[in-house]
Structure formats: C-alpha cells, structure tokens
The first five atom37 places (N, CA, C, CB, O) and aatype in JSON, in Angstrom:
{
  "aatype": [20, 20, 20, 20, 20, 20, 20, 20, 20, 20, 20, 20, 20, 20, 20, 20, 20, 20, 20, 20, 20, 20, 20, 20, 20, 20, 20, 20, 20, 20, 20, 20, 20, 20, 20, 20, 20, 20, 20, 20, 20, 20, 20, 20, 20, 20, 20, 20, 20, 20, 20, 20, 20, 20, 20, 20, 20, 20, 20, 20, 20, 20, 20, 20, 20, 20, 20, 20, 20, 20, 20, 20, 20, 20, 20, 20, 20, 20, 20, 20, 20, 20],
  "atom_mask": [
    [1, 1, 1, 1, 1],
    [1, 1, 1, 1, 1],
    [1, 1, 1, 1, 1],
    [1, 1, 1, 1, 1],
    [1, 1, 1, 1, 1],
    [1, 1, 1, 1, 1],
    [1, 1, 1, 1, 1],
    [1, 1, 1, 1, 1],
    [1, 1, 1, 1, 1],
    [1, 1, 1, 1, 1],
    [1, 1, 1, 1, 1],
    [1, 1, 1, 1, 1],
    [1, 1, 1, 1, 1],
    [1, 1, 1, 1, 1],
    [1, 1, 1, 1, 1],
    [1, 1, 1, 1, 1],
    [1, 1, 1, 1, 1],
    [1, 1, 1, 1, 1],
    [1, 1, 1, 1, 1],
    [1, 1, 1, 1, 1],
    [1, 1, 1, 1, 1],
    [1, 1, 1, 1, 1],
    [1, 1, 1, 1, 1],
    [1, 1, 1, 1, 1],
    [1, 1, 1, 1, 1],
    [1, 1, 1, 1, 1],
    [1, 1, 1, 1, 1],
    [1, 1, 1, 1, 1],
    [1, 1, 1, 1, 1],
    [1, 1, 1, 1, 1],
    [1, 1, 1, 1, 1],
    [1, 1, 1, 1, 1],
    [1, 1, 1, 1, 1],
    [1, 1, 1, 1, 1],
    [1, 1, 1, 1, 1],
    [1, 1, 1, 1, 1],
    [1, 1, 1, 1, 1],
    [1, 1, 1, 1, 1],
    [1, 1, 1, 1, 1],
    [1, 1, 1, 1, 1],
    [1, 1, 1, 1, 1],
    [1, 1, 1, 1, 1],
    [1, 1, 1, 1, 1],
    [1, 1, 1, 1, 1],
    [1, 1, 1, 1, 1],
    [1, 1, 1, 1, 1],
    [1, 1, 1, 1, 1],
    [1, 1, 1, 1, 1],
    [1, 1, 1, 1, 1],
    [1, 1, 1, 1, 1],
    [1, 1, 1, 1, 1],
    [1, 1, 1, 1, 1],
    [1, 1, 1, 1, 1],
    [1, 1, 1, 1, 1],
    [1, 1, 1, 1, 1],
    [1, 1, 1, 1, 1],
    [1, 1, 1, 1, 1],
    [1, 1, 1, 1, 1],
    [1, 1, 1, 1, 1],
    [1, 1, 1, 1, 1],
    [1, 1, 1, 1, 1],
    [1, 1, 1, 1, 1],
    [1, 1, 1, 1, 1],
    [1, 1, 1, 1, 1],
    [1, 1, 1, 1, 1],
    [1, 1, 1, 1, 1],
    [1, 1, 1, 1, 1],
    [1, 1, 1, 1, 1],
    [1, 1, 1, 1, 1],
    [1, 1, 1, 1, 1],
    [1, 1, 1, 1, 1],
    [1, 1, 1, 1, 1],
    [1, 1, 1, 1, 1],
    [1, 1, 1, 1, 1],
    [1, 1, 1, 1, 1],
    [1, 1, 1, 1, 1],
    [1, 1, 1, 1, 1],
    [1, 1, 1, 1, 1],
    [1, 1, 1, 1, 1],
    [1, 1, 1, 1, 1],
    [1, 1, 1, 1, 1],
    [1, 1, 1, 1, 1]
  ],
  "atom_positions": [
    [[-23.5, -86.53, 235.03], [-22.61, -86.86, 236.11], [-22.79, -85.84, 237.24], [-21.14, -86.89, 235.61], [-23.01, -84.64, 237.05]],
    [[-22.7, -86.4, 238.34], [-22.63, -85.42, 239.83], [-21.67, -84.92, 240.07], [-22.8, -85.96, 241.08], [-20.83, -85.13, 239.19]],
    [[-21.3, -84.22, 241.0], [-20.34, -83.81, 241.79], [-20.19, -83.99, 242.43], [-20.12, -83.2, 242.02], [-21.16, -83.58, 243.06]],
    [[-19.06, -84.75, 243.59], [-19.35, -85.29, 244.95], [-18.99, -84.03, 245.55], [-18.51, -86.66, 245.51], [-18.22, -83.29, 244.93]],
    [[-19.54, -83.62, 246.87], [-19.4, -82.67, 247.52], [-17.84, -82.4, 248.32], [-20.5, -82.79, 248.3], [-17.09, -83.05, 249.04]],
    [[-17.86, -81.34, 247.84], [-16.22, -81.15, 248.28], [-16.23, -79.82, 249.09], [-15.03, -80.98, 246.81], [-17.19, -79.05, 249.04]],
    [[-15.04, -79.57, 249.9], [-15.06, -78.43, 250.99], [-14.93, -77.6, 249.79], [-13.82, -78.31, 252.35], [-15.99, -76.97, 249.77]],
    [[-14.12, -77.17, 248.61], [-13.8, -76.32, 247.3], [-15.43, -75.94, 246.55], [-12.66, -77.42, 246.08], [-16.0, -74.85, 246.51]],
    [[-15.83, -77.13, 246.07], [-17.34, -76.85, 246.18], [-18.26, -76.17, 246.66], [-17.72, -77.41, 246.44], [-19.1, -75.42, 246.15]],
    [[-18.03, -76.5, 247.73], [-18.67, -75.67, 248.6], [-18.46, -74.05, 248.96], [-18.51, -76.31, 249.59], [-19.3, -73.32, 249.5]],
    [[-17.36, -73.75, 248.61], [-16.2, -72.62, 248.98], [-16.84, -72.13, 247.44], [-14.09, -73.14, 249.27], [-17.65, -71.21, 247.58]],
    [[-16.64, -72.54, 246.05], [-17.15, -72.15, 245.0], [-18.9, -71.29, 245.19], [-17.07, -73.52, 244.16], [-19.31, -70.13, 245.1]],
    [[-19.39, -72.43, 245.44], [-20.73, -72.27, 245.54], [-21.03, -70.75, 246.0], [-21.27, -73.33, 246.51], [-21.87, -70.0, 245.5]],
    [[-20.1, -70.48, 247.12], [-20.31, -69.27, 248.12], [-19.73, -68.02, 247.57], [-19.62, -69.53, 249.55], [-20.27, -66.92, 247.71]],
    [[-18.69, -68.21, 246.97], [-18.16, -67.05, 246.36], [-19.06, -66.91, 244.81], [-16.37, -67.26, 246.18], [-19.14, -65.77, 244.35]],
    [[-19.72, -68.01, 244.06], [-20.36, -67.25, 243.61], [-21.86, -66.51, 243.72], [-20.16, -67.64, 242.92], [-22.31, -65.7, 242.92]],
    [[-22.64, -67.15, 245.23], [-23.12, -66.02, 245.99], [-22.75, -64.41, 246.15], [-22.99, -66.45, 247.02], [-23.21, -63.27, 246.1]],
    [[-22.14, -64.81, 246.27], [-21.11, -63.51, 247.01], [-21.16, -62.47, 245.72], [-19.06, -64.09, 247.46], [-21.66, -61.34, 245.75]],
    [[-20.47, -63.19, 244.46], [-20.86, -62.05, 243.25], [-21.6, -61.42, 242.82], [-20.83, -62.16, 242.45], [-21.53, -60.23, 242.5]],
    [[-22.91, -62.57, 242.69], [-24.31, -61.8, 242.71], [-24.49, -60.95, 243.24], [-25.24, -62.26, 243.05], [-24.7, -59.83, 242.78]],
    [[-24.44, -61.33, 244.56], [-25.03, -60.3, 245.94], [-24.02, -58.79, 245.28], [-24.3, -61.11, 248.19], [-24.67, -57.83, 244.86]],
    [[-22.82, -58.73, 245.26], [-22.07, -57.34, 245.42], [-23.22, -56.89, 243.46], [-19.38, -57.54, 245.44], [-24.05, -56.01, 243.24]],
    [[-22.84, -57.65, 242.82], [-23.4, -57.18, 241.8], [-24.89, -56.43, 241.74], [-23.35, -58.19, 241.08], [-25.05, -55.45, 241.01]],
    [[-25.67, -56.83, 242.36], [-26.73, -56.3, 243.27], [-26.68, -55.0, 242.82], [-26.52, -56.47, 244.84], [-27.29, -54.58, 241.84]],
    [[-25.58, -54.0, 243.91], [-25.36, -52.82, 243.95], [-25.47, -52.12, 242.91], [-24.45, -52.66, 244.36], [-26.0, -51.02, 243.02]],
    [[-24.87, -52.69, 241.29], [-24.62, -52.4, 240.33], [-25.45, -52.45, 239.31], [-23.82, -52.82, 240.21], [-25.07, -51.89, 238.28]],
    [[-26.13, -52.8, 239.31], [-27.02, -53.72, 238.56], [-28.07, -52.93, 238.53], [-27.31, -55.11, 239.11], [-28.17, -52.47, 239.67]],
    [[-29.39, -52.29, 237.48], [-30.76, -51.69, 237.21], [-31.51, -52.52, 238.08], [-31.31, -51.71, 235.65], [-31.53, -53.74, 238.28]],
    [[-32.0, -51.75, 238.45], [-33.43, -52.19, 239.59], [-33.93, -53.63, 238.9], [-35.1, -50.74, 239.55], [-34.11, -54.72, 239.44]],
    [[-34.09, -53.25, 237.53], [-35.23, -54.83, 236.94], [-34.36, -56.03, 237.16], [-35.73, -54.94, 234.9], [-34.75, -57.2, 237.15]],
    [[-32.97, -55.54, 237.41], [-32.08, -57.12, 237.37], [-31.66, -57.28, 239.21], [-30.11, -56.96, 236.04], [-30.79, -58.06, 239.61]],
    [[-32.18, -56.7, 239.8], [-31.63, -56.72, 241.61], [-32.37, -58.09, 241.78], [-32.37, -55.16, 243.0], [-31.68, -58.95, 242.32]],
    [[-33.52, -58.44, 241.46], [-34.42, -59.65, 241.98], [-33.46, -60.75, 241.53], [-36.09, -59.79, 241.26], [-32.91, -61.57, 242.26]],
    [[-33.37, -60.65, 240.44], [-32.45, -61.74, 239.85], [-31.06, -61.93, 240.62], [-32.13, -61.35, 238.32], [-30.58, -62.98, 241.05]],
    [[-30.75, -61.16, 240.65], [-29.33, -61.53, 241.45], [-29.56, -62.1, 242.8], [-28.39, -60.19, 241.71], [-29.08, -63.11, 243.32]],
    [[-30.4, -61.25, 243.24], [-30.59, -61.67, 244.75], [-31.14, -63.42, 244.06], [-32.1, -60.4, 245.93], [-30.14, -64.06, 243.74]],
    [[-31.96, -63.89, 243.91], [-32.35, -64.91, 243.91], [-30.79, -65.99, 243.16], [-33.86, -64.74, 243.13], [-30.52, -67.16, 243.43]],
    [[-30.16, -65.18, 242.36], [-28.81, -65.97, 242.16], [-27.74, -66.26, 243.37], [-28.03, -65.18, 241.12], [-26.99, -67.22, 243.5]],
    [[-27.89, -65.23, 244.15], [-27.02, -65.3, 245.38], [-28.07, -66.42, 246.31], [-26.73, -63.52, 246.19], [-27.59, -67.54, 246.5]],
    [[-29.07, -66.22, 246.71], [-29.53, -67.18, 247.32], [-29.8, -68.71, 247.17], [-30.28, -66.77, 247.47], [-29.96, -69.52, 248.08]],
    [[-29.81, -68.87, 246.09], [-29.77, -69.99, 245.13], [-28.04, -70.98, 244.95], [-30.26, -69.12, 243.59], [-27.88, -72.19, 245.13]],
    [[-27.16, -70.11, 244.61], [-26.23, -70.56, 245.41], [-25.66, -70.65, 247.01], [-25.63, -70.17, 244.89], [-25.0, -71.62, 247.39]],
    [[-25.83, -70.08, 247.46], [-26.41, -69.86, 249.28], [-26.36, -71.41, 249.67], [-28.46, -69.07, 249.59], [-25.5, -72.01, 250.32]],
    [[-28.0, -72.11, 248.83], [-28.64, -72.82, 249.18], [-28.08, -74.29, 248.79], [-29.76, -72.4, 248.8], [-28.4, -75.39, 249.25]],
    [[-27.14, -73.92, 247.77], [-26.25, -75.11, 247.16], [-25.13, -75.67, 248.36], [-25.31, -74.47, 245.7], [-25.18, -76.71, 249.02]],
    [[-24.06, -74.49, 248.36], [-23.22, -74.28, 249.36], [-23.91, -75.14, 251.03], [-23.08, -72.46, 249.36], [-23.12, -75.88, 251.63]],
    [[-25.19, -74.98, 251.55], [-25.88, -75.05, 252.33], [-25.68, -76.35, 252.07], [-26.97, -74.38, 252.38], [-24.94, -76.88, 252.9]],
    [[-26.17, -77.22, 251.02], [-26.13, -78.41, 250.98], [-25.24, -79.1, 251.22], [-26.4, -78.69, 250.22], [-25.33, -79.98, 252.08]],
    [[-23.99, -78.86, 250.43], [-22.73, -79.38, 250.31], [-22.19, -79.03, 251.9], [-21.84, -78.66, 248.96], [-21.24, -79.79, 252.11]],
    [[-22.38, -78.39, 252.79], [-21.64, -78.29, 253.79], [-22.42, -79.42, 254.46], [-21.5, -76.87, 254.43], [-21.7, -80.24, 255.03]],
    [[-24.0, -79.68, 254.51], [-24.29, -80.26, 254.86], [-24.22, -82.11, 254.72], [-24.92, -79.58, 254.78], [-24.59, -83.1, 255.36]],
    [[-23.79, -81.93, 253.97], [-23.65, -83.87, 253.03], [-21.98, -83.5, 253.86], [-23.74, -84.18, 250.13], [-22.02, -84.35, 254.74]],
    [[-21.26, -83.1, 253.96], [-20.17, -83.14, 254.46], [-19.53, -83.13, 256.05], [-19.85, -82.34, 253.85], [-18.48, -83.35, 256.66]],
    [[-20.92, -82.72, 256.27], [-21.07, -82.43, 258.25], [-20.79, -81.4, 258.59], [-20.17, -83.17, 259.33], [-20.85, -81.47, 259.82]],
    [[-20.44, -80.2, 258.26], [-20.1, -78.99, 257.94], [-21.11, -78.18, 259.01], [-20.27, -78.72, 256.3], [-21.44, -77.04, 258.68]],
    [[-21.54, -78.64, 260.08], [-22.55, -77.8, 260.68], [-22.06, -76.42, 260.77], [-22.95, -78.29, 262.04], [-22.91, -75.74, 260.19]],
    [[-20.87, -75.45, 261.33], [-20.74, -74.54, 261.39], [-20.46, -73.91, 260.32], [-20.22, -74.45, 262.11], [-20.28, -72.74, 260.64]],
    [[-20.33, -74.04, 259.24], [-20.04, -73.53, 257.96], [-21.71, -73.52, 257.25], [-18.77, -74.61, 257.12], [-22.14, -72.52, 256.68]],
    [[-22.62, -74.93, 257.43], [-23.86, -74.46, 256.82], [-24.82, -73.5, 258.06], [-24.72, -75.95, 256.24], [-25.78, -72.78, 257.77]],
    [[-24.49, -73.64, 258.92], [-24.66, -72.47, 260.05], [-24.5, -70.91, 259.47], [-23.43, -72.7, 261.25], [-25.29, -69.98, 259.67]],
    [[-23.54, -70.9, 258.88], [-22.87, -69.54, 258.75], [-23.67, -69.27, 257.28], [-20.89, -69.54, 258.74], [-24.42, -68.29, 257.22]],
    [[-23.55, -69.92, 256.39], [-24.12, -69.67, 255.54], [-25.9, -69.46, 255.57], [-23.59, -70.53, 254.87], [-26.44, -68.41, 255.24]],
    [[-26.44, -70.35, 255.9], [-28.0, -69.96, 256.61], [-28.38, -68.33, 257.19], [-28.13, -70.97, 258.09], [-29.38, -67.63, 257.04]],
    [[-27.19, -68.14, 257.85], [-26.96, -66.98, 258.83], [-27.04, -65.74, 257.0], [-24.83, -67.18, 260.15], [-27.88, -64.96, 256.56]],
    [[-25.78, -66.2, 256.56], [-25.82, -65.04, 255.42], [-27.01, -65.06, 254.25], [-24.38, -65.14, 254.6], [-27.45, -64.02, 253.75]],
    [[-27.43, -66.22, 253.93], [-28.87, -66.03, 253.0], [-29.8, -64.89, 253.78], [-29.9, -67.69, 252.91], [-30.47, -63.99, 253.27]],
    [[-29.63, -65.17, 254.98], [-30.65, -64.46, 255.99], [-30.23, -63.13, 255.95], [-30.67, -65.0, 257.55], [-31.17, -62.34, 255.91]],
    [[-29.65, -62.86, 255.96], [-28.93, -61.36, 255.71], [-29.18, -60.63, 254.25], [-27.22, -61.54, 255.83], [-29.59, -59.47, 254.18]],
    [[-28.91, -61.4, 253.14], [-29.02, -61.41, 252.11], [-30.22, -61.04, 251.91], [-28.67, -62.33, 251.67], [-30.17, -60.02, 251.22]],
    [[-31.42, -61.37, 252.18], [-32.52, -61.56, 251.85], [-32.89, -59.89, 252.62], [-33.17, -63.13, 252.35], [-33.2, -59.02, 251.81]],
    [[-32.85, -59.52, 254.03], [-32.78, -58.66, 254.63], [-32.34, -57.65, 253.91], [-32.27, -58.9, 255.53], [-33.33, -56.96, 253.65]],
    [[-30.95, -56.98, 253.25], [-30.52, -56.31, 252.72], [-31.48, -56.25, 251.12], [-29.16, -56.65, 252.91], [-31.67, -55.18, 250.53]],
    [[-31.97, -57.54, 250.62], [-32.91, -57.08, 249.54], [-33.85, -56.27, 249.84], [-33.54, -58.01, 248.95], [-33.93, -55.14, 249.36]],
    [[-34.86, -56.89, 250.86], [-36.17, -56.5, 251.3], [-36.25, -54.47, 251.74], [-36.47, -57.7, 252.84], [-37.12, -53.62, 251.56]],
    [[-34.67, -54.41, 252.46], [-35.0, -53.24, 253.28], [-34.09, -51.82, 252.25], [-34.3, -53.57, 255.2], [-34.01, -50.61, 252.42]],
    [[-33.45, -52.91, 251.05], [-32.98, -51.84, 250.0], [-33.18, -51.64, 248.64], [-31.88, -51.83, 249.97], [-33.28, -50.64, 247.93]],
    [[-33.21, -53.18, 248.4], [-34.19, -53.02, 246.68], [-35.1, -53.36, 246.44], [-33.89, -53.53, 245.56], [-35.55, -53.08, 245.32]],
    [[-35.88, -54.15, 247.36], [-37.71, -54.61, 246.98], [-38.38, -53.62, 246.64], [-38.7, -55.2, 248.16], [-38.2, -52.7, 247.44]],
    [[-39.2, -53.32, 245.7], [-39.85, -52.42, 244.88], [-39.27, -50.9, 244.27], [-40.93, -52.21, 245.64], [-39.84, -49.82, 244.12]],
    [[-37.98, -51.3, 244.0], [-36.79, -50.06, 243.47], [-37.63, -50.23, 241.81], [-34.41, -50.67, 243.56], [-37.81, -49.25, 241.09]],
    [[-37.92, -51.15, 241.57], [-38.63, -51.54, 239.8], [-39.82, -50.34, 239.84], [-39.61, -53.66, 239.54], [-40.53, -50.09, 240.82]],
    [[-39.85, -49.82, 238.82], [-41.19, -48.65, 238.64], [-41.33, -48.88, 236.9], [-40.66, -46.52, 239.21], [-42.18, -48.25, 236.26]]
  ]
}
C-alpha cells in the first residue's frame, strides 16, 4: 500500500532528515556518510511529496537544505574515515 502525500508527510519526511543530519555530529567518522546519505534521502522524499502536492516553496526550501547538507558534509566530514 502507498501513502498518499500529505503536508504531515511531508513535515515527517523532513524532520527525519533533520535527525540524521544533527546525528552526523555524533556519530564515528565510518557512520557520517551514512547519515548524510539518510538525511538526503529523506530530503529527497519530502522533495517529492511537496511536489505531488504543489508545494513549490516548501520543495524550494527543501532543495535549498539538501544543498546545504551536502556542503556541510563535503567541507566537514568527507574523508574524516582513516
């Protein structure tokens, strides 16, 4: 069974972005990739669902934060693994 896309859904989707990402911080270098790719991965869900809903400024905003997301990996934990 699906889920029809809902504004809560969507709101879900993002906050559990959001956990990953802070978890990030916390987390051994070997598990930062993973999260990041969990935060983006929901990102990309959220992205959808705003989008099936018409949600342009909300999948706007979110686009905006994967992009950030990804930024904050690259320029703080990409190659922290040894």
């Amino acid at each position: 069974m699906t889920t029809a896309p809902t504004r809560e859904l969507m709101l879900e989707y993002e906050q559990r972005a959001e956990h990953a990402y802070a978890a990030m911080y916390e987390a051994p270098s070997h598990g930062q990739k993973d999260l990041k790719d969990d935060a983006l991965f929901f990102l990309a869900r959220a992205i959808e669902v705003a989008g099936a809903l018409g949600f342009t400024q909300d999948a706007a905003r979110l686009r905006a934060r994967s992009d950030t997301i990804m930024g904050v990996y690259n320029s703080q934990f990409r190659g922290n693994f040894r």
